[in-house]
C-alpha positions in Angstrom: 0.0 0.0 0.0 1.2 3.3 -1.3 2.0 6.1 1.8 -0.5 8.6 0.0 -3.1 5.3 0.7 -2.1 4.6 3.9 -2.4 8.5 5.0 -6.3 8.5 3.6 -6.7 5.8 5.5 -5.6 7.6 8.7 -7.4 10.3 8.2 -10.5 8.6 7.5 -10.0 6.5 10.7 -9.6 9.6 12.4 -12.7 11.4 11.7 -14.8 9.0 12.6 -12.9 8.1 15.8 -14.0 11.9 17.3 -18.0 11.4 17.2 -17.0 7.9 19.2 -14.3 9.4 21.6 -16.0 12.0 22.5 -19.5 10.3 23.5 -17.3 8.2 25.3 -14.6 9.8 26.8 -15.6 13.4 26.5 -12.8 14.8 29.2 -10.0 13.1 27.5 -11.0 14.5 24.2 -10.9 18.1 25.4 -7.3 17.3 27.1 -6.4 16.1 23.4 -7.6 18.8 21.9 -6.0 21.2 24.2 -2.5 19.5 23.7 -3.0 19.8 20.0 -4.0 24.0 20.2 -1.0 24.3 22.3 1.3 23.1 19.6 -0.1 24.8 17.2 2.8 27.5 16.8 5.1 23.6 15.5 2.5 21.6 13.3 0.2 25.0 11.8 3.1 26.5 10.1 4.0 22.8 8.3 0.5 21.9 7.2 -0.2 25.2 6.0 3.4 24.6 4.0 2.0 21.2 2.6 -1.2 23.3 1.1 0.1 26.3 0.0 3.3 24.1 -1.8 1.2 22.1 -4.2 -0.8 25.3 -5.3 2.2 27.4 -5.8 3.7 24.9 -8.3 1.0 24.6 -10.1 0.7 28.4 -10.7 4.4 29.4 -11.3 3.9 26.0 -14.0 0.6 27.3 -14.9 2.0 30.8 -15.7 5.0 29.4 -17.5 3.5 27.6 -20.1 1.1 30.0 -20.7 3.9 32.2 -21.8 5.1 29.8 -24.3 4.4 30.9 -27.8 3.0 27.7 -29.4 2.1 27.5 -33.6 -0.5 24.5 -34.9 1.2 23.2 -38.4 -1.2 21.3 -40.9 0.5 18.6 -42.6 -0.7 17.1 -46.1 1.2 14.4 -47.2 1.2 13.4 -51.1 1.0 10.5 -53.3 5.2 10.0 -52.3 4.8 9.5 -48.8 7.4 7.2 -48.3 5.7 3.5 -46.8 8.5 3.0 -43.9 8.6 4.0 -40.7 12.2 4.9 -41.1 11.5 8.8 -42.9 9.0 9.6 -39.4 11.8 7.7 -36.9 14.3 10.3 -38.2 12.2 13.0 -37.7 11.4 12.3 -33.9 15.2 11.5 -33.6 15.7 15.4 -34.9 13.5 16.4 -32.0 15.5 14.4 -29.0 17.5 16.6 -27.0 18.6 16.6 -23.2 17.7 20.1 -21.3 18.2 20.6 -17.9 16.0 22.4 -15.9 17.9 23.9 -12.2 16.2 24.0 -8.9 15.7 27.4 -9.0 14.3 27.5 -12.5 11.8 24.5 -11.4 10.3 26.1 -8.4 11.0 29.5 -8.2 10.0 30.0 -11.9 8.1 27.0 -12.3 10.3 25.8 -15.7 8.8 22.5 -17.1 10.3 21.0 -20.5 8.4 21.8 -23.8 6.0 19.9 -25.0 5.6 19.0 -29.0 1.8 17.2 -29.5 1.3 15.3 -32.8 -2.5 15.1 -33.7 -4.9 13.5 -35.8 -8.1 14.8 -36.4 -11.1 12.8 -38.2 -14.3 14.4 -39.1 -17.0 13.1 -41.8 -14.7 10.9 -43.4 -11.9 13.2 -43.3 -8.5 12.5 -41.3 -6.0 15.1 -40.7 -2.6 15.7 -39.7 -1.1 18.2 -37.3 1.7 19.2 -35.3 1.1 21.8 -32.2 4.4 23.2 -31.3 6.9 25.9 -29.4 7.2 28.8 -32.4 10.8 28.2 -32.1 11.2 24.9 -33.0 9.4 25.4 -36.3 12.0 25.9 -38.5 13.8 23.5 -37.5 10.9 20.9 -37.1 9.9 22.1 -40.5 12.5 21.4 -42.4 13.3 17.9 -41.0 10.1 17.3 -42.2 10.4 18.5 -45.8 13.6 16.1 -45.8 12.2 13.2 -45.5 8.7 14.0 -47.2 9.6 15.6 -50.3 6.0 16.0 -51.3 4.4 17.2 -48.5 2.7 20.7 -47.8 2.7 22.2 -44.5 1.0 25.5 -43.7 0.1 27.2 -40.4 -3.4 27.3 -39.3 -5.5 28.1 -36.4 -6.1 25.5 -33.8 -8.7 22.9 -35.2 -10.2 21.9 -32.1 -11.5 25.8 -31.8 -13.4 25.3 -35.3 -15.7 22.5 -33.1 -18.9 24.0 -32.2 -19.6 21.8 -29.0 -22.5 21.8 -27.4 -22.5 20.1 -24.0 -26.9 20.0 -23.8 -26.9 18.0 -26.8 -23.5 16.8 -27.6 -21.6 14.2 -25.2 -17.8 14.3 -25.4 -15.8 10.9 -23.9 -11.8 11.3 -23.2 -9.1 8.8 -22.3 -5.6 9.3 -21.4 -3.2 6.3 -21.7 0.5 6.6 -20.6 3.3 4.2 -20.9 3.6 2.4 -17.2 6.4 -0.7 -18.8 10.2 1.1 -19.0 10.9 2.9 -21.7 14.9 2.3 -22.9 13.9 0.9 -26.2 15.2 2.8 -29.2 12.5 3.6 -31.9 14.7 1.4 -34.0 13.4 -1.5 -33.3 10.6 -1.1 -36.0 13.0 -2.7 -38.1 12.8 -6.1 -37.1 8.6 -5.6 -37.3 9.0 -4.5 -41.4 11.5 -7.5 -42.0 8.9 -9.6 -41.1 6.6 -11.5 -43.8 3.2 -11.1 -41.4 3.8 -7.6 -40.9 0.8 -5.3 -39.8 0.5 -1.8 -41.5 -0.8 -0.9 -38.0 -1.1 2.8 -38.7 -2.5 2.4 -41.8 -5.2 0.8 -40.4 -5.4 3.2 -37.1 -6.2 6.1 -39.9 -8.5 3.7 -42.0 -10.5 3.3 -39.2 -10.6 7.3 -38.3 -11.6 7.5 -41.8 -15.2 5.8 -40.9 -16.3 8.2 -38.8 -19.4 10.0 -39.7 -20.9 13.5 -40.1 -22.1 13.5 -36.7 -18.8 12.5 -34.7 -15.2 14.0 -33.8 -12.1 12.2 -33.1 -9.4 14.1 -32.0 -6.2 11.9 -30.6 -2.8 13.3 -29.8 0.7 12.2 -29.2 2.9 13.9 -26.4 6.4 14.5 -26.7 8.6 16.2 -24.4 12.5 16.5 -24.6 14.4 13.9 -21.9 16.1 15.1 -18.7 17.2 13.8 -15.5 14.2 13.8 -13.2 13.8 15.1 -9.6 11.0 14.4 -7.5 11.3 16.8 -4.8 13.7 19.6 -4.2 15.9 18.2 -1.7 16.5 15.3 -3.6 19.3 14.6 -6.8 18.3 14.6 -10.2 18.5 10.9 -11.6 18.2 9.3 -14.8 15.2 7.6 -15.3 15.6 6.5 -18.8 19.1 5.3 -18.0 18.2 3.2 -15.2 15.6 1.9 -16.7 17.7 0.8 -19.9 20.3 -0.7 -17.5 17.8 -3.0 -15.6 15.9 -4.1 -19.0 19.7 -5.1 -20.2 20.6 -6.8 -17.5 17.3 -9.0 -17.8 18.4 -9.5 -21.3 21.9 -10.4 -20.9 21.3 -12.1 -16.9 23.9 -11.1 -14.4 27.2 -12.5 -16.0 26.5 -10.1 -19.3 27.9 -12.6 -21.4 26.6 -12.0 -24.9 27.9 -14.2 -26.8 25.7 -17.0 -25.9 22.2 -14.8 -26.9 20.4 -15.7 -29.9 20.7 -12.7 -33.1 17.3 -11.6 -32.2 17.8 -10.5 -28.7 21.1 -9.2 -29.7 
């Protein structure tokens, strides 16, 4: 059981242990409570630290990203798209960088990495391509692009989703967030081994396909997050570590066992 569980639990326990304490034992509840006032000046100034923390992250974070200027690109690909994965691979390899975000830039100024989103948008039998990013990464992002899709037309337009006319009395909207909870060391190379094989799946082609049925009457909207890698911290006390590291050594070393011999592994796992 997680601490944040067991800590709900307390407090749970405790609020309904007062109604019972104090029909039974109303004399040693006021002593408790006295106790408890008179220490107020030690525990007050803490709990009120454990509030106020929380909040003030989420402004200063809050404020920060609003003051990111951010650009919605409309990409059209043409009849060259190339059929591999290997042209979109290079492109998300032009967008990994490390950045390193300092204490004081975390939460004094509330600093959080960028975020890149690419989206697809289906409507009435219509899918759509888009990329929602940091103006300053355009150019960059822009031409990587062009490289490897020689074909392809991308212009700046306003954000789709604000072209939606939703209304919530006769319109019902359903989200879902999934996130990666296995360890993520894995390079996006290893698509290779899935087109060298004879019963691969075009498995976006299909995704699309499918976002291509949907009617006159419906929205899908689904987006891909991408933020830049960096050694974590959890609190601000505590070291920055590196997640993606670690978690690349311990899926290794379940690969290779504890001697690391590799010689001895078949090709594949090699």
């Amino acid at each position: 059981m997680s601490r944040r569980r067991i800590a709900q639990v307390l407090i749970v326990f405790a609020f309904l242990a007062v109604p019972i304490l104090i029909y039974f034992a109303p004399e040693a509840v006021a002593w408790i409570y006295g106790i408890i006032f008179f220490l107020a000046p030690l525990w007050l100034p803490l709990l009120l630290l454990s509030i106020a923390w929380p909040l003030w992250l989420s402004f200063i974070r809050s404020q920060f990203i609003a003051g990111i200027p951010y650009t919605t690109l409309e990409l059209k690909p043409g009849d060259e798209t190339p059929p591999t994965a290997r042209a979109m691979e290079l492109v998300f390899h032009s967008l990994y960088h490390r950045t390193e975000v300092t204490r004081l830039d975390a939460f004094l100024f509330g600093k959080v990495r960028n975020f890149w989103s690419f989206e697809l948008y289906a409507h009435n039998g219509r899918v759509r391509f888009f990329v929602h990013l940091p103006v300053q990464y355009r150019v960059a992002l822009e031409g990587r692009i062009r490289a490897e899709y020689h074909d392809i037309d991308i212009h700046e337009v306003r954000d789709y989703s604000r072209e939606i006319d939703f209304n919530p009395l006769r319109m019902r909207m359903i989200a879902r967030e999934y996130s990666l909870v296995k360890p993520d060391p894995y390079p996006l190379k290893t698509y290779i081994a899935h087109e060298e094989s004879l019963s691969k799946r075009d498995v976006f082609g299909e995704v699309v396909e499918g976002l291509a049925n949907v009617g006159e009457k419906e929205h899908v909207l689904f987006s891909i997050i991408m933020r830049p890698h960096q050694r974590e911290r959890d609190g601000i006390f505590e070291p920055a570590t590196d997640s993606l590291h670690e978690s690349a050594h311990q899926e290794i070393r379940k690969l290779v066992g504890a001697k690391g011999e590799m010689q001895n592994l078949p090709q594949s796992t090699k």
